[in-house]
Phi, psi and omega in degrees: 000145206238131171280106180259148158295120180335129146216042210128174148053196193305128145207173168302132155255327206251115191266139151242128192253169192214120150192172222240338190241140167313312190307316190284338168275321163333305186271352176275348181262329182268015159303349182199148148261125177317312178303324235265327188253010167114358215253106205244338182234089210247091157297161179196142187194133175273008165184155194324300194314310168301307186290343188258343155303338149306303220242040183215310189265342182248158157281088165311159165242311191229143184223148192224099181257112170304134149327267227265122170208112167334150184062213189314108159332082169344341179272315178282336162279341170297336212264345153279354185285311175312338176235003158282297199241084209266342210264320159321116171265143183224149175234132179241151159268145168208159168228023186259163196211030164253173199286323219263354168266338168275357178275316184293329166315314180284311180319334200255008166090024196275170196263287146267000000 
């Protein structure tokens, strides 16, 4: 998924970032301005458990996800946002380089 700038018509409002260490979600919020992309609502959450408490009281548009999280798995939070919320587009982050976490993210429908 290619990040467009607003400029009308239909876009995402409600963004939710997701990771498990503070520093990274610190830098997944100041790395863009969000607004800039349509984006009016910027959620955050350190872990699977939160973000689906999010995504239960909010209209996600976009969800920006670690894999690897203590407890519950950004890979394991996809497959319920995918049969709760189908309409969520998601993207997972990782610095992990194995094949068998990107095949399944492409199996759970994720965008990049």
């Amino acid at each position: 998924m290619r990040m467009r700038k607003c400029k009308g018509g239909t876009h995402m409002e409600d963004i939710l970032l997701v990771d498990d260490e503070r520093p990274v979600l610190d830098s997944l919020l100041s790395s863009l301005d969000w607004a800039e992309y349509g984006f009016k609502h910027i959620h955050t959450a350190q872990s699977a458990d939160e973000a689906l408490d999010i995504m239960t009281s909010n209209s996600i548009d976009l969800l920006i996800t670690d894999i690897l999280m203590p407890g519950l798995s950004g890979l394991e939070m996809l497959k319920i946002i995918r049969s709760r919320f189908p309409a969520t587009r998601c993207v997972l982050l990782s610095a992990h380089s194995k094949f068998e976490y990107a095949r399944d993210a492409l199996q759970l429908g994720v965008e990049n």
